[in-house]
N, C-alpha and C positions, 0 to 999 in steps of 0.2 A: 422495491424489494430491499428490506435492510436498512443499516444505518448508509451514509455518507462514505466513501472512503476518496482520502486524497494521496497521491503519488508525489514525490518531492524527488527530482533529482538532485543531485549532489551538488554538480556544474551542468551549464549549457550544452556542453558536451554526449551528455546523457539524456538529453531528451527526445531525444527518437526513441530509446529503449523505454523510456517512461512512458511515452503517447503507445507504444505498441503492449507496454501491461494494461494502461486503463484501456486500449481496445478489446483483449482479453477479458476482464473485469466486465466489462457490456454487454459483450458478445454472451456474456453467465446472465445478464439480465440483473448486473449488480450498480450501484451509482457510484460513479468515480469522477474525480479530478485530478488535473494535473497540475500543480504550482509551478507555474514558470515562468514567475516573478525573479529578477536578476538581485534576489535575497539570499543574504549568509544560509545554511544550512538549519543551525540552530532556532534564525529567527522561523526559518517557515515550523520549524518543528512545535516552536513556542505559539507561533501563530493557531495552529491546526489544533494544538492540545488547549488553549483560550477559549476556541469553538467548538470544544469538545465533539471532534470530528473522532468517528468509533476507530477507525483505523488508520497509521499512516504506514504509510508504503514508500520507504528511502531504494533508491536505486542508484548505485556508481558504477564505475570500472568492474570492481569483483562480481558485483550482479551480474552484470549485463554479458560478460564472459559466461559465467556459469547456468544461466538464466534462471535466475534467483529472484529472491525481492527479501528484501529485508522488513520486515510485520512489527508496529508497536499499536498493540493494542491500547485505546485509552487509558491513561493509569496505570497500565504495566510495561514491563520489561520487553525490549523487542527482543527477534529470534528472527534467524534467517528459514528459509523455508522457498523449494523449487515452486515456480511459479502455479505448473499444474498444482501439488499438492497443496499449496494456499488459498487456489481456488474452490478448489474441492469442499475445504474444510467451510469456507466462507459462504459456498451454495448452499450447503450441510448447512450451516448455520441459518442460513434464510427459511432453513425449511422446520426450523425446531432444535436442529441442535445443536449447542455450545460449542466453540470453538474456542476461546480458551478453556485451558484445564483439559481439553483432552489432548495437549500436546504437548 
């Protein structure tokens, strides 16, 4: 279902919050990954967008408090957005409709 989406936490620290959005993300019947590779931020970021992986999904401290996920769509500008609602949009999306631009 969809493109690829990969989860980057920020530090080691975050990756229980990470493993538990791409459980989420599944559980939707959507394909995810988790990077967590002991890699600077930016390079997984440069990595993911290399592989032109449709979506990445940054998670830290502010996330994981608020239960957030911060969203960069391939080639565009990220935006934070609650977990539920990102999912939502990204089912949506599996099913026909656009996820960016309606947000």
């Amino acid at each position: 279902m969809g493109g690829l989406k990969r989860v980057l936490p920020v530090a080691e620290e975050f990756l229980g919050y990470a493993e538990k959005v791409a459980d989420s993300f599944r559980e939707k019947g959507l394909r995810v990954r988790v990077d967590a590779k002991d890699s600077k931020l930016g390079a997984k970021i440069a990595s993911a967008e290399t592989a032109k992986v449709k979506y990445v999904v940054v998670v830290g401290k502010a996330e994981a408090e608020a239960g957030d996920i911060n969203l960069r769509p391939h080639g565009k500008k990220a935006f934070n957005k609650s977990l539920s609602e990102a999912l939502d949009g990204l089912v949506g999306e599996n099913a026909g409709r656009l996820l960016v631009g309606r947000w």
